[in-house]
C-alpha positions in Angstrom: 140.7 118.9 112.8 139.0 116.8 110.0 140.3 113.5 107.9 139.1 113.0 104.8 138.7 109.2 104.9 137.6 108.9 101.5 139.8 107.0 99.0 137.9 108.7 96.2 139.6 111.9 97.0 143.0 110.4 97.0 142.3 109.2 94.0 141.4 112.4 92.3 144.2 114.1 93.4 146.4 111.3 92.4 144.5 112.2 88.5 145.0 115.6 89.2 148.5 115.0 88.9 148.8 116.2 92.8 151.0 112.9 94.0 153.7 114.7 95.9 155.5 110.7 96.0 159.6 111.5 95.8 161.2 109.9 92.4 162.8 106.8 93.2 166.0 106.7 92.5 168.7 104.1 91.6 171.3 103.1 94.4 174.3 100.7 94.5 174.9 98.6 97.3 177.9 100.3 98.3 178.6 102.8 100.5 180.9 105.6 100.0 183.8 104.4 102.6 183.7 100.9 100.8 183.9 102.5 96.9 186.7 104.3 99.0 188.5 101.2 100.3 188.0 99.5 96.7 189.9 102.5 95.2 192.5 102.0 97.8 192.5 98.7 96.9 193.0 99.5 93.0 195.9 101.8 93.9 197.7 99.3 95.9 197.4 96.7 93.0 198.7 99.3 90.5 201.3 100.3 92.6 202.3 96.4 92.4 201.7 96.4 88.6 204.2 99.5 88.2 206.9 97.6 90.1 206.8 94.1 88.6 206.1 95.7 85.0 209.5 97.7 85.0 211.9 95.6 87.5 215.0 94.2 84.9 214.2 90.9 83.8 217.0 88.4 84.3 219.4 87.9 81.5 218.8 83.9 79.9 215.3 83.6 81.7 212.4 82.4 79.5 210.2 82.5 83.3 210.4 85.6 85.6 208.0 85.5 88.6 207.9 89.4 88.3 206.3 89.1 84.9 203.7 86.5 86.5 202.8 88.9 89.3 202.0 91.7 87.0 199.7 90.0 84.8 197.8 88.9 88.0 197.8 92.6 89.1 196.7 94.0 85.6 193.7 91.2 85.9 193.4 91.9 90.0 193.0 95.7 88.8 190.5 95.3 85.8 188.5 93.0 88.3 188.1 95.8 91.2 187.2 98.1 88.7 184.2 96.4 87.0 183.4 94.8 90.5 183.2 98.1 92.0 181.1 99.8 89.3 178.6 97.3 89.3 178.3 97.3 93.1 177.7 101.0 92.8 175.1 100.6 90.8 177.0 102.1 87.2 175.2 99.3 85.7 171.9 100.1 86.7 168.9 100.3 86.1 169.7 98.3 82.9 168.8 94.6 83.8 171.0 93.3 80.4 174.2 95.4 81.4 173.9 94.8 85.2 173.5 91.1 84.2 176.6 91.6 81.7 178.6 93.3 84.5 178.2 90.3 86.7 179.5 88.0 84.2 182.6 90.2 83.5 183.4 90.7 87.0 182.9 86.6 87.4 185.0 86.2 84.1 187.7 88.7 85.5 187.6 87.3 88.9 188.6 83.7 87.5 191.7 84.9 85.1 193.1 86.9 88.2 192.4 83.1 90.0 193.6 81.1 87.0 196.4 83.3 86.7 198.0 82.8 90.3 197.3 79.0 90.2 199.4 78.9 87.0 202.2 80.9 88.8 202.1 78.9 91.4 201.8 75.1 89.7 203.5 75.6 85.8 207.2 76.8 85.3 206.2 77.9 82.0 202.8 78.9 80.2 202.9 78.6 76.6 202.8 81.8 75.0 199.9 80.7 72.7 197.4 80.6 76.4 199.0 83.7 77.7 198.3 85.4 74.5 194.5 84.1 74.3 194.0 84.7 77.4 195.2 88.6 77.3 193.1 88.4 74.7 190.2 87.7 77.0 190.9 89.7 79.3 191.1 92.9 77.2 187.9 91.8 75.8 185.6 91.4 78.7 186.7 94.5 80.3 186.4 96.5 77.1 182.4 95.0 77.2 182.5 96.1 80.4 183.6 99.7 80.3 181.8 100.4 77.7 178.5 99.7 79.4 179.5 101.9 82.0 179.7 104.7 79.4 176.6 103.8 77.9 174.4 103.4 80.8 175.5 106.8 82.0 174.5 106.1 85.5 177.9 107.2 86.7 178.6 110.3 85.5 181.7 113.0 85.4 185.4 111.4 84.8 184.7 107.6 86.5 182.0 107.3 83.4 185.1 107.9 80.9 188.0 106.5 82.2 187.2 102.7 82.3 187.3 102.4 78.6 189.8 104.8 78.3 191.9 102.3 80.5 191.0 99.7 78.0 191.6 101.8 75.0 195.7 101.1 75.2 195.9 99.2 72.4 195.5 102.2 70.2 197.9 103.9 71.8 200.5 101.2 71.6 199.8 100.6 67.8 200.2 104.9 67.2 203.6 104.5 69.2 204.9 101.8 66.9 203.6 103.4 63.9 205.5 106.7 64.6 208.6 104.6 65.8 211.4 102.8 64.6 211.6 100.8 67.5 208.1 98.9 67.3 208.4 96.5 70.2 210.2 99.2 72.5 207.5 101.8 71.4 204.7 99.8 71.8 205.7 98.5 75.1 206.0 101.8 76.4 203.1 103.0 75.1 201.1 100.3 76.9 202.8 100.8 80.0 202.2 104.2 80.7 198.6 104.3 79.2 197.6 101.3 81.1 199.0 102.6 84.8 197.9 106.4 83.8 194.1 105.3 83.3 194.4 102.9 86.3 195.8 105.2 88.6 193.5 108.3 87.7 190.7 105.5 87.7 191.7 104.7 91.4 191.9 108.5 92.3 188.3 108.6 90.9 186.8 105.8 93.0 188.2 107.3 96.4 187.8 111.1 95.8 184.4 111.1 93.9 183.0 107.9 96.2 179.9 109.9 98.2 178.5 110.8 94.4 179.6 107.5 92.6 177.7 105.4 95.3 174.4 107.4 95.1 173.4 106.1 91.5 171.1 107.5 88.8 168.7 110.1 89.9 170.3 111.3 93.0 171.3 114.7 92.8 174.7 116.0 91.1 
C-alpha cells in the first residue's frame, strides 16, 4: 500500500474543493436530560404561579404573602427560560446576543433574588418599586425573547413562544378595550396569557429537549 507523504497534494485537493472536513456545528452546553429537568423546573414554578395568582386575597389586607410568592415565581419562571435558552445554545453563534442573554439571565436572576429578600425583610413595597420593577422585568425578557426569535438557532415552537410569553400586554390592553370591566378584563387576560405561554413553553423544553440541545447546524 502507498502514502502519499506530500503536503503539496493535500493541498491541491484541499483547492480542488475535495476537503471532505464535517461542518462544524453550533452546540449548547446542555444536555438533553438537563433542558429536560429545567422544563420540569419551569412547570413546577408555574404550577406555583397558578396557585398564589388565583388563591382569594384576604379582605382589609394591603400585604398578602401569596401575591409576594407569585411575583417571585413569574420572575423564577422568566429566569429559567432565558437561562435555559442560552445554555442551549439559542443564542449562538451570535457573540452580541449570547453576550445579551447572559446579562438578562444575570438581570432576571437578581429580581427573582431581590424579590424574595423583600418578602422576606419589608411588610410593604411601595407600589411605585413594584411597578418599576415589573417594568424591568417585562423588559429584559422581552430583549431576550426576541433574540431567541431572531437568532433562529432554535427552531419549531420553543423559537416562538418566549416572546409570545412576553407579548401579554397586548392581550391584557385588547381585553380591556373590548370590556366594561377594565381592571377585571385585563387581569384576566394577563393571567391566562401569561400561564398559557409558560406552560406550553415548559412542555416545549422537556418534549423537544434532544433537538433544542443540539444547536444550529445539527440536523432537523
Amino acid at each position: 500500500m502507498t502514502h502519499t507523504l506530500n503536503p503539496s497534494v493535500s493541498t491541491a485537493a484541499a483547492d480542488q474543493g475535495t476537503d471532505t472536513r464535517p461542518t462544524p456545528t453550533t452546540r449548547g452546553r446542555l444536555t438533553p436530560g438537563a433542558l429536560r429537568l429545567l422544563g420540569g423546573a419551569l412547570a413546577l414554578t408555574t404550577a406555583v404561579f397558578a396557585v398564589c395568582l388565583f388563591l382569594p386575597w384576604p379582605s382589609n389586607a394591603r400585604a398578602y404573602l401569596g401575591d409576594d410568592i407569585a411575583a417571585i415565581a413569574n420572575s423564577l419562571a422568566l429566569t429559567l427560560i432565558v437561562g435555559a435558552a442560552l445554555a442551549a445554545g439559542a443564542y449562538a453563534p451570535s457573540r452580541a446576543w449570547t453576550l445579551l442573554g447572559t446579562v438578562a439571565t444575570i438581570v432576571l436572576g437578581g429580581i427573582t433574588a431581590t424579590k424574595a429578600l423583600a418578602m422576606l425583610t419589608l411588610p410593604v413595597v411601595p407600589d411605585t418599586a413594584e411597578d418599576l420593577v415589573q417594568t424591568l422585568t417585562l423588559g429584559v425578557f422581552w430583549i431576550a425573547a426576541f433574540g431567541i426569535l431572531l437568532v433562529g438557532s432554535w427552531s419549531g415552537p420553543a423559537r416562538v413562544l418566549p416572546l409570545l410569553t412576553a407579548s401579554w400586554p397586548a392581550t391584557a390592553l385588547v381585553a380591556a378595550m373590548l370590556s366594561d370591566d377594565l381592571g377585571t378584563a385585563a387581569w384576566q387576560a394577563f393571567s391566562a396569557h401569561l400561564l398559557l405561554g409558560l406552560t406550553l413553553t415548559a412542555l416545549t423544553l422537556m418534549l423537544d429537549a434532544p433537538r433544542l440541545s443540539r444547536g444550529r447546524g445539527a440536523s432537523r
